[in-house]
VEXDREN-97743 format. One line per field, with one value per residue (C-alpha): residue number from 0; residue in one letter; x, y, z. Coordinates in nm, 2 decimals. Example, Ala and Ser with C-alpha at 12.3 -4.5 7.8 and 13.67 -1.06 7.14 Angstrom:
REM residues 2
nr = (0  1) $
rest = (A  S) $
east = (1.23  1.37) $
north = (-0.45  -0.11) $
up = (0.78  0.71) $
REM end
This chain:
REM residues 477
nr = (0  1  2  3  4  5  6  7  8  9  10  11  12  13  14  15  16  17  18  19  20  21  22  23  24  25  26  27  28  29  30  31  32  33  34  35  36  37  38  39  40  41  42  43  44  45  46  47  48  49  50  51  52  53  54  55  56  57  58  59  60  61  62  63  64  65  66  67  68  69  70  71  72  73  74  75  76  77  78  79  80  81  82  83  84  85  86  87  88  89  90  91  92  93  94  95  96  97  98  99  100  101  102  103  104  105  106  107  108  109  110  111  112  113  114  115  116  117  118  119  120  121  122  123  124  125  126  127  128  129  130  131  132  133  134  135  136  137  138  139  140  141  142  143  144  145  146  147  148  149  150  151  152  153  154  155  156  157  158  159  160  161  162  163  164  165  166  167  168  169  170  171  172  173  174  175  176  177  178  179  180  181  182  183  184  185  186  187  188  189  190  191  192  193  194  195  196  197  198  199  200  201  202  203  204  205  206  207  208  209  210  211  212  213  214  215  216  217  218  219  220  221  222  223  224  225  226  227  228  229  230  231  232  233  234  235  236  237  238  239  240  241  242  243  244  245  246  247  248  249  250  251  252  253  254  255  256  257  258  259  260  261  262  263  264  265  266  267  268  269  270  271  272  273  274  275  276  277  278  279  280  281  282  283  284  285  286  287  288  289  290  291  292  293  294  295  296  297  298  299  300  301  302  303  304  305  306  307  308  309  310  311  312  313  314  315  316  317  318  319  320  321  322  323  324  325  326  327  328  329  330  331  332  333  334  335  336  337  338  339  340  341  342  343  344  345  346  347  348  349  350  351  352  353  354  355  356  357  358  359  360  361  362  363  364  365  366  367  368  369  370  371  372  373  374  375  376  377  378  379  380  381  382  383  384  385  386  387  388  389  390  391  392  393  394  395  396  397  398  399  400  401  402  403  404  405  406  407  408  409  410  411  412  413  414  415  416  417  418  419  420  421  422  423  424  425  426  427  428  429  430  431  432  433  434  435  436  437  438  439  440  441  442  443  444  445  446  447  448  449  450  451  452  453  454  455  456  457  458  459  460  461  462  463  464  465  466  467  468  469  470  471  472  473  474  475  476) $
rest = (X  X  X  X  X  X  X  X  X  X  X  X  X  X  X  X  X  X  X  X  X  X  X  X  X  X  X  X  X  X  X  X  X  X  X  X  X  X  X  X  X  X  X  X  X  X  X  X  X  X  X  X  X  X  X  X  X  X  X  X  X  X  X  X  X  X  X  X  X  X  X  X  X  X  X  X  X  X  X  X  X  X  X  X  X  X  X  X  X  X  X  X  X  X  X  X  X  X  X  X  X  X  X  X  X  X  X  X  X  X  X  X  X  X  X  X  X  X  X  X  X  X  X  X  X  X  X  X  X  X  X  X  X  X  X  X  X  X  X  X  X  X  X  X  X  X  X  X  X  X  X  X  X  X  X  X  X  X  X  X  X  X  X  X  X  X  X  X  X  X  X  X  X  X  X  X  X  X  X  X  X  X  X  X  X  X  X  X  X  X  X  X  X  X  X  X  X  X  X  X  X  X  X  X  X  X  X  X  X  X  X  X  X  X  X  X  X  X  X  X  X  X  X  X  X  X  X  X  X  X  X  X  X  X  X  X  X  X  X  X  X  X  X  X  X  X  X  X  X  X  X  X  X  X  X  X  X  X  X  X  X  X  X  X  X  X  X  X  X  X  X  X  X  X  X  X  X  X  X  X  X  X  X  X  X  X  X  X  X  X  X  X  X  X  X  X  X  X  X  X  X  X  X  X  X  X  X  X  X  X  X  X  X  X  X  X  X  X  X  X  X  X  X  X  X  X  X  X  X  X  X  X  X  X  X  X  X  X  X  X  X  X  X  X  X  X  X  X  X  X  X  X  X  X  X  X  X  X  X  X  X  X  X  X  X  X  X  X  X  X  X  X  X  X  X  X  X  X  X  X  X  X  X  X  X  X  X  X  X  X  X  X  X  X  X  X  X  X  X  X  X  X  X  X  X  X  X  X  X  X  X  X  X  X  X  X  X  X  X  X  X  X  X  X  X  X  X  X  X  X  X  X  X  X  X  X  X  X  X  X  X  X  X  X  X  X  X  X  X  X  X  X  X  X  X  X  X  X  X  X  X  X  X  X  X  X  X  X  X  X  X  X  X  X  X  X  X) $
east = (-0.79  -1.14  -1.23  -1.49  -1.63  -1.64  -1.92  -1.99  -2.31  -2.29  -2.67  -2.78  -3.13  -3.32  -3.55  -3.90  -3.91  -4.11  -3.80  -3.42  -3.18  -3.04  -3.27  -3.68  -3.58  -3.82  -3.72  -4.01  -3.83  -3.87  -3.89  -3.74  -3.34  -3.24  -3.57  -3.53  -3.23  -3.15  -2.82  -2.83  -2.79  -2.59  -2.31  -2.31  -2.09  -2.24  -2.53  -2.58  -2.73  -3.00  -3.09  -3.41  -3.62  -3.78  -3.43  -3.35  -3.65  -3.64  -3.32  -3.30  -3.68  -3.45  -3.16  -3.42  -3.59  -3.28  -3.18  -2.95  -2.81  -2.90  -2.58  -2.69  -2.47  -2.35  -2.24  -2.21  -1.83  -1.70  -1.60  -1.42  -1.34  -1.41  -1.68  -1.87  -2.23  -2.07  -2.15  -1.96  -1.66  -1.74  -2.03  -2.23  -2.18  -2.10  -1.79  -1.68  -2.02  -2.33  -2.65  -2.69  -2.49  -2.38  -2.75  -2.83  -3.10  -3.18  -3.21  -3.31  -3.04  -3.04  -2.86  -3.14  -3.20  -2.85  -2.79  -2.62  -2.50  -2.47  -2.19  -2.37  -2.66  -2.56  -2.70  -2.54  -2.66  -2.68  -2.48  -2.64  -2.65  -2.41  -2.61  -2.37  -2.49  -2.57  -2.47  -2.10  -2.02  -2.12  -1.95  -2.08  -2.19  -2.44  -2.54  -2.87  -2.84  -3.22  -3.08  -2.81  -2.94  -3.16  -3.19  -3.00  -2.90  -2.61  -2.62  -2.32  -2.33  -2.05  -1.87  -2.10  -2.24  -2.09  -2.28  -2.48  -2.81  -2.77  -2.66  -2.99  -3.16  -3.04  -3.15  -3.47  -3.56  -3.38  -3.60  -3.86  -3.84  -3.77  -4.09  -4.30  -4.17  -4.24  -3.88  -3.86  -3.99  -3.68  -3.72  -3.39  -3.53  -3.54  -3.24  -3.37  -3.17  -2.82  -2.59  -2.20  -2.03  -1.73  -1.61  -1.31  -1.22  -1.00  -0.91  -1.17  -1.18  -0.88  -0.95  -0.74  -0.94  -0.82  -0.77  -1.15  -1.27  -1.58  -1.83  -2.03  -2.32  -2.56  -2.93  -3.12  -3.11  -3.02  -2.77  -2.59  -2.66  -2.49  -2.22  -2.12  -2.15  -1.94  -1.67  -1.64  -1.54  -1.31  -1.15  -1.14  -0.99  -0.67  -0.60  -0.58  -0.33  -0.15  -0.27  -0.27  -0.60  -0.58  -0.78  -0.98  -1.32  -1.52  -1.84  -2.07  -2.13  -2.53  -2.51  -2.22  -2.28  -1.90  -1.76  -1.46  -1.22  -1.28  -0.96  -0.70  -0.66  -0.39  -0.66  -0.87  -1.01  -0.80  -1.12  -1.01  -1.28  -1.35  -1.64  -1.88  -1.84  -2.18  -2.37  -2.43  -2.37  -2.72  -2.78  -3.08  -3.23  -3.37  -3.73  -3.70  -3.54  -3.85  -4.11  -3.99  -3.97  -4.32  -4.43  -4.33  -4.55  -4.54  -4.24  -4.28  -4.10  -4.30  -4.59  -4.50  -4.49  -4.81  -4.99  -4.86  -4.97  -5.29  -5.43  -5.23  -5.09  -4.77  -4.44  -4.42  -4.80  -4.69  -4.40  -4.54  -4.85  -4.63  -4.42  -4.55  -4.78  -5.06  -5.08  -5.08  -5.39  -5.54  -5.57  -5.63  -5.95  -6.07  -6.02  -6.21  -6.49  -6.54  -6.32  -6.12  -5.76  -5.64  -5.92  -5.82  -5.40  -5.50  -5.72  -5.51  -5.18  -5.33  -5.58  -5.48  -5.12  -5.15  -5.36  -5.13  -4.81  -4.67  -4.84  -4.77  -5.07  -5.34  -5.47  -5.59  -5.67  -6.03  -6.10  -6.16  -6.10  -6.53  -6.62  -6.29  -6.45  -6.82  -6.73  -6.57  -6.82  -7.08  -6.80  -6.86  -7.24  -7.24  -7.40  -7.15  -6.90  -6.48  -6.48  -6.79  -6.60  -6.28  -6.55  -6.71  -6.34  -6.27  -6.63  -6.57  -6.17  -6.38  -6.68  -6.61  -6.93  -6.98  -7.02  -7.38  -7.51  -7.24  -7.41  -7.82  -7.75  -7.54  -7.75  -7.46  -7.63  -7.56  -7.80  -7.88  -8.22  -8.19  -8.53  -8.37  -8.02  -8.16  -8.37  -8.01  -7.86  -8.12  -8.07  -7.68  -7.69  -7.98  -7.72  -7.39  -7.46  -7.05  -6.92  -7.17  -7.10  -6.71  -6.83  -6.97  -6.69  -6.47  -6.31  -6.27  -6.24  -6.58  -6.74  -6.53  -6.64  -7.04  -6.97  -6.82  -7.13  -7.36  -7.19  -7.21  -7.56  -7.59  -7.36  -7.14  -7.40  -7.48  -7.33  -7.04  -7.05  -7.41  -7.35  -7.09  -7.34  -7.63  -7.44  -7.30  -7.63  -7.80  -7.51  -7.51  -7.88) $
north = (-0.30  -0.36  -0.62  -0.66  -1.04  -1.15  -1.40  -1.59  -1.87  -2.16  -2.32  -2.65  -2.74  -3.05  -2.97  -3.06  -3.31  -3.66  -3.86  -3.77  -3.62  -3.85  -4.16  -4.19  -4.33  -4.16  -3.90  -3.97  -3.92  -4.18  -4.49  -4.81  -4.77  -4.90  -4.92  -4.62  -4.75  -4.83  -4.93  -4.54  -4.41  -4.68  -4.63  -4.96  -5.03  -4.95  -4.67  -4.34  -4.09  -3.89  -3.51  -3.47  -3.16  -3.07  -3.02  -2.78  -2.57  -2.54  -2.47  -2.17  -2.08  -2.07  -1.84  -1.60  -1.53  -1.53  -1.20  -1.42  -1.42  -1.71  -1.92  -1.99  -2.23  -2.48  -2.80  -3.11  -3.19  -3.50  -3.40  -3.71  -3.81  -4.16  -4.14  -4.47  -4.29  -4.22  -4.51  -4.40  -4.25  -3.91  -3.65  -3.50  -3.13  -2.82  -2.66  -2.36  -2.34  -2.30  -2.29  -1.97  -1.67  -1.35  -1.24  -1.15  -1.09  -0.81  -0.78  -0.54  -0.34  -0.08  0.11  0.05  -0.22  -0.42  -0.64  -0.97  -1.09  -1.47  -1.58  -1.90  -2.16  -2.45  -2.84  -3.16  -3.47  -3.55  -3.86  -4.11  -4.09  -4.31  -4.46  -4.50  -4.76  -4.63  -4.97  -4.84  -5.23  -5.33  -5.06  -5.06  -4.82  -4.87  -4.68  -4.58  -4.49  -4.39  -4.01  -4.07  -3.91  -3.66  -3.31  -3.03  -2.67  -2.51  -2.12  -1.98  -1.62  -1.33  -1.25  -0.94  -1.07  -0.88  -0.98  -1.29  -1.09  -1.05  -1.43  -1.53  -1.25  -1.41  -1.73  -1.65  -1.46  -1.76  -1.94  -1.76  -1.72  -2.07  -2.20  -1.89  -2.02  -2.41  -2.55  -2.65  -2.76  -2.62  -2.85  -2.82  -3.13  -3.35  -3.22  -3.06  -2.74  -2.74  -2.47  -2.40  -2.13  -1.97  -1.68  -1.45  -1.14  -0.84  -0.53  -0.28  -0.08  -0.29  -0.45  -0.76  -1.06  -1.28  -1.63  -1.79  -2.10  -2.33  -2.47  -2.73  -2.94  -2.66  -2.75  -2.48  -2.08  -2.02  -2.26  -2.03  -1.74  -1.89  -2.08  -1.79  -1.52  -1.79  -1.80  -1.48  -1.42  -1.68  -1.54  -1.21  -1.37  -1.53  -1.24  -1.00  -1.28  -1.33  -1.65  -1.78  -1.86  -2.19  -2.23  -2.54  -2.69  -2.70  -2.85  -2.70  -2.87  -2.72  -2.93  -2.72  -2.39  -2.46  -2.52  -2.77  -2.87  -3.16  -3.12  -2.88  -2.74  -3.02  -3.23  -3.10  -3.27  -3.21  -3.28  -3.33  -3.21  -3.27  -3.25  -3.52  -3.70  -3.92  -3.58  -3.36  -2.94  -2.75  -2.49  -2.24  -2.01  -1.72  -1.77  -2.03  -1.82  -1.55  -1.84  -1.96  -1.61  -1.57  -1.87  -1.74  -1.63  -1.31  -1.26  -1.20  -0.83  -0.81  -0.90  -0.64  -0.38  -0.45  -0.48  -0.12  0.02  -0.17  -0.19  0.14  -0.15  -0.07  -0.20  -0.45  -0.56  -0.62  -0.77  -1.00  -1.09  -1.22  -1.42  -1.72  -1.76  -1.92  -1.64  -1.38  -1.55  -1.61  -1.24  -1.17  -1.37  -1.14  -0.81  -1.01  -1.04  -0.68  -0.63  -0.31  -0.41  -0.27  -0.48  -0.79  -0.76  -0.64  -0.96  -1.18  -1.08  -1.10  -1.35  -1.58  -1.64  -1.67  -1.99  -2.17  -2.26  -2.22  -1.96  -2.26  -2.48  -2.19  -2.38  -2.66  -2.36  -2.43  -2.08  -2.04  -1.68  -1.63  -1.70  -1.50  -1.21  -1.24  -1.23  -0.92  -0.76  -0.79  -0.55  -0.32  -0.34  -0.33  -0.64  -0.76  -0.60  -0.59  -0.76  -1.03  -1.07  -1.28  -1.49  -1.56  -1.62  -1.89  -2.07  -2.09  -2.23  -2.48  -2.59  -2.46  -2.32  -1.99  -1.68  -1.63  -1.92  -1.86  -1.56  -1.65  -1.98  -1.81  -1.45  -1.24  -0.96  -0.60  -0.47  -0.11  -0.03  0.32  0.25  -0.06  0.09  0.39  0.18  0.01  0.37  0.48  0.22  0.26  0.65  0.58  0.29  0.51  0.88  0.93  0.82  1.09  1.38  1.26  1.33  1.70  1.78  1.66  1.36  1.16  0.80  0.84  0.74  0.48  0.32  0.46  0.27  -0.07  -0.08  -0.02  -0.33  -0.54  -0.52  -0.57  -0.88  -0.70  -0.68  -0.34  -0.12  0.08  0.35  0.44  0.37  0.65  0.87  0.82  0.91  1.17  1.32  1.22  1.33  1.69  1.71) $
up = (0.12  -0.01  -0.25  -0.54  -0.59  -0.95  -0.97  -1.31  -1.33  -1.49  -1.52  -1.67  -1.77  -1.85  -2.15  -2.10  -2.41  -2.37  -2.54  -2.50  -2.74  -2.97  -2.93  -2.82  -2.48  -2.24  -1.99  -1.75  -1.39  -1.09  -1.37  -1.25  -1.25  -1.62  -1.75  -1.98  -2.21  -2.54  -2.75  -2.84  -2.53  -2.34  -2.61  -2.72  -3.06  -3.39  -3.34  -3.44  -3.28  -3.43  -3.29  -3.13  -3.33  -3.04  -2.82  -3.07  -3.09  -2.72  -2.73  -2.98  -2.79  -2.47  -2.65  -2.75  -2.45  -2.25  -2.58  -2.73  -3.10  -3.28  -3.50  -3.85  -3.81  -3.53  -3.45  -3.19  -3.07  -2.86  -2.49  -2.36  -2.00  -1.85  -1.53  -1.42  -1.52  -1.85  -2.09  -2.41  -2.20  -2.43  -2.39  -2.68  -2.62  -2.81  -2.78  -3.02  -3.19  -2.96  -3.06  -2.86  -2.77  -2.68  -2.46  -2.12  -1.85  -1.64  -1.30  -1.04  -0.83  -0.56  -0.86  -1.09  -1.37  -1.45  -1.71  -1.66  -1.98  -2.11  -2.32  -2.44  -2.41  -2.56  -2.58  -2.48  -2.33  -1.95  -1.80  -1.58  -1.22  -0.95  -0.67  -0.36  -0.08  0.30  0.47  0.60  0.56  0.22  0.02  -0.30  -0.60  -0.88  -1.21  -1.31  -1.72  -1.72  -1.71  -2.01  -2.28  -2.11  -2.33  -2.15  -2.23  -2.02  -1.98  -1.91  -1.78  -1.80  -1.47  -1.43  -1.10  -0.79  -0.51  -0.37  -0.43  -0.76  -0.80  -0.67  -0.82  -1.18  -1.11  -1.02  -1.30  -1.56  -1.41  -1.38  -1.79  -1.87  -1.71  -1.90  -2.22  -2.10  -2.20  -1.88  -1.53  -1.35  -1.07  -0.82  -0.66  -0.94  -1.13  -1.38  -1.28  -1.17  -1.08  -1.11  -0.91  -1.04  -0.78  -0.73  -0.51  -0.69  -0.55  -0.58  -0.88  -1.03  -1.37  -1.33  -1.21  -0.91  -0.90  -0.94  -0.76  -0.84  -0.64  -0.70  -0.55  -0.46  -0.49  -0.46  -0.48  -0.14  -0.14  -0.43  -0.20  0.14  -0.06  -0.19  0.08  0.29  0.01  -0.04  0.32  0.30  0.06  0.21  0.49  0.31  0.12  0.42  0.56  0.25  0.18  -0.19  -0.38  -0.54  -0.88  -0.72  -0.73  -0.43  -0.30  -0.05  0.25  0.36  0.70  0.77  0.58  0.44  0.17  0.11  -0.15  -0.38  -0.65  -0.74  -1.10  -1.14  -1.16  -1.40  -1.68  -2.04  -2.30  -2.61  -2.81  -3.12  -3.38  -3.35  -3.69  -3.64  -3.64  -3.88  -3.88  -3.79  -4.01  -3.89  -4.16  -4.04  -4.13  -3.89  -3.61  -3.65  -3.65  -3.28  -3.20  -3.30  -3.12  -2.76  -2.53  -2.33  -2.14  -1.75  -1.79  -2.09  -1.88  -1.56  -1.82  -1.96  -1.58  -1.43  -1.82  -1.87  -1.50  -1.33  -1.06  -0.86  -0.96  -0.65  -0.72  -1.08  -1.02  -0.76  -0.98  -1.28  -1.10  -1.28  -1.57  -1.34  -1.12  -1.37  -1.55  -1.29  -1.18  -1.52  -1.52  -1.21  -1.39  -1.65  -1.45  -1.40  -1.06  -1.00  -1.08  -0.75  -0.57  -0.72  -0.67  -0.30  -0.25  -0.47  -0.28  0.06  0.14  -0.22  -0.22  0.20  0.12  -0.13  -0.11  -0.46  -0.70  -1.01  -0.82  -0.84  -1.12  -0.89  -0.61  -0.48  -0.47  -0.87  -1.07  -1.16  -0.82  -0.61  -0.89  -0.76  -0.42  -0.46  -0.66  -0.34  -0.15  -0.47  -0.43  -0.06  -0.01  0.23  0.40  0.34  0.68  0.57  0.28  0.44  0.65  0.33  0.17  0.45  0.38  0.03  0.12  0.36  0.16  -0.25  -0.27  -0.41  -0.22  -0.35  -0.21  0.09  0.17  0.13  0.41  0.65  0.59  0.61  0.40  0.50  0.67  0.47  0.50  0.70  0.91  1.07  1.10  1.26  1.53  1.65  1.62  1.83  2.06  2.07  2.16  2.41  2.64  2.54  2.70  2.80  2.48  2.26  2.54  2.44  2.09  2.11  2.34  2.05  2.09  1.78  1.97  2.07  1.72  1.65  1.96  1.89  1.56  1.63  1.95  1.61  1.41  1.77  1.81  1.41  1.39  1.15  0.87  0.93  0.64  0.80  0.54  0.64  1.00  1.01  0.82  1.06  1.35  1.23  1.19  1.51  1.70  1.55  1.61) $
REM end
């Protein structure tokens, strides 16, 4: 029998505010543990919580570049459970009225463009964070509340993922939209994204799902990926031997590449929602909805459309170039500057993005946009050569200077004034008498070698364009 894995997503993400969501505690990450407190957010009796503006304008900015519908209106509710990083022993969340719902991305298949859809983005507050000691004999845990109170959003996909690709796939490009729109910084390391994994195997083609399981403690996109191409075989595995599925909740064990059961569904938490009676309903008008919607920028499939239309690029070299907004302006600022549009996303993709380690830090890249631009340019007007060029590229990575004044101190001009070309010509044919025989007799090598012995003797300035066309000439002669 063959099976179909069911894979839903469940995604949290710490908003990019400078104060948290119901009180002006800061969000600043690294601070001192339990520096970054208040009564508000440590619970204590008597305060009322009052909803950060900014959360919900990213929020609903989130929804609508993730193709949400926006609820006119919506409300907080009370999820209770008692945790040791939990101060009040409830969570501010949003249960059967989200801010956001009903959207979905797209993502590329070997089947063509699929769309993932997401059943709702909704916000709550974070809990703080338990600090376990590493000394095996002075067991002992502490709480660091500077994270209570932090601004999240939790996207909950549909169970339209099939495959571990696409799971990644999805991730990337939600994140890859959340930083265009600036909601967030999406940093894995600092827990400003988290994901959930809920996954099931059915038989093929049937429409009944199978039992799911979640996974938990995965910190970063390939995590998702092994975690769940592991469990997915396991699963595989226990239904060929007639094994039941338990509905469980599972951690992923990256040492390993396992994962391993934390609790059974007898465990879960019963919640007890219920509407949060120190916070008031949100009602959005929809002026309001169409102002945010205004105030987005450019989309990055928005963006790739616009780059194969505007600049005739390739798919890949469009979809490549927009992977973040830094990268796309900076090649922008190239084609600015009067380079070819193919030039600049060959030169960008190549000898650029081999230099720097994450395409979000080209800001601070050395090599800046104007001067990339002119460097290129003296390919265009033959004063250097394509070859020049990446010895001039590694100067300017070396020193900063510009290629102008790169090129006048190291005098790596091209060589093109046909007099002097034609004297080391001369000189070439005159020491190389097998190699132009080879030619008449019609052996194509034979110029290539004639060629490079030409750009030997002329340090590689010489112009290989005129070059070829020189000896061409003298040869037939």
């Amino acid at each position: 029998m063959e099976f179909d894995a069911v894979i839903g997503l469940e995604v949290h993400v710490q908003l990019n505010t400078q104060s948290k969501i119901f009180c002006s505690c800061s969000t600043q990450f690294g601070a001192l543990a339990n520096t970054q407190v208040c009564p508000v957010c440590l619970g204590l009796p008597g305060v009322l919580p009052v909803l950060n503006k900014e959360v919900l304008k990213k929020a609903i900015q989130a929804g609508l570049a993730l193709n949400c519908k926006i609820a006119s209106y919506s409300k907080f509710d009370r999820k209770n459970y008692f945790y040791p990083d939990l101060p009040k022993a409830y969570q501010i969340s949003q249960y059967d009225k989200p801010i956001c719902y009903d959207g979905y991305i797209e993502i590329a298949t070997d089947n063509g463009i699929k769309k993932i859809g997401i059943t709702r983005l909704h916000m709550e507050e974070d809990a703080g964070k338990n600090i376990h000691s590493e000394d095996s004999n002075y067991k002992v845990s502490y709480v660091d509340f500077n994270r209570t109170g932090v601004p999240l959003i939790e996207i909950v996909s549909e169970p339209d993922i099939n495959t571990p690709d696409e799971a990644y796939q999805y991730l990337q490009n939600l994140r890859s939209i959340l930083k265009y729109i600036e909601v967030s910084d999406c940093n894995m390391e600092e827990g400003s994204l988290r994901c959930d994994v809920n996954v099931s195997l059915k038989p093929k083609g049937s429409p009944t799902f199978g039992q799911k399981v979640e996974i938990k403690n995965l910190n970063s996109f390939r995590s998702v990926k092994l975690a769940l191409e592991y469990e997915i075989e396991r699963q595989k595995k226990m239904l060929f031997q007639n094994e039941k599925i338990i509905q469980e909740t599972r951690l992923w064990d990256a040492d390993r590449n396992i994962t391993f059961s934390m609790r059974s569904k007898e465990e879960a938490h019963d919640y007890r929602y219920f509407p949060e009676p120190d916070l008031p309903p949100i009602e959005i008008s929809q002026e309001i909805i169409e102002q945010l919607k205004n105030e987005l920028p450019e989309l990055p499939h928005q963006k790739r459309i616009r780059f194969m239309q505007q600049y005739g690029l390739p798919e890949y070299d469009a979809q490549v170039l927009t992977t973040t907004r830094q990268l796309a302006s900076y090649y922008e600022s190239v084609v600015a500057d009067g380079v070819q549009p193919k030039k600049a996303s060959n030169w960008i993709m190549s000898e650029v993005l081999a230099k720097i380690d994450d395409p979000e830090t080209i800001d601070s890249f050395i090599v800046k946009p104007k001067d990339l631009a002119i460097l290129l340019k003296r390919i265009d007007d033959a004063t250097i050569s394509g070859k020049i060029a990446k010895t001039v590229f590694e100067e300017m990575l070396e020193t900063g200077k510009n290629p102008d004044t790169i090129i006048n101190e190291k005098g790596l001009r091209q060589v093109t004034d046909t007099g002097a070309l034609e004297s080391i010509i001369d000189e070439v044919i005159k020491n190389n008498p097998k190699s132009v025989e080879d030619y008449k007799s019609g052996k194509d090598k034979a110029l290539k070698f004639l060629i490079g012995q030409v750009m030997k003797e002329s340090k590689g300035k010489a112009n290989p364009q005129m070059v070829n066309d020189i000896l061409i000439k003298k040869l037939s002669q």
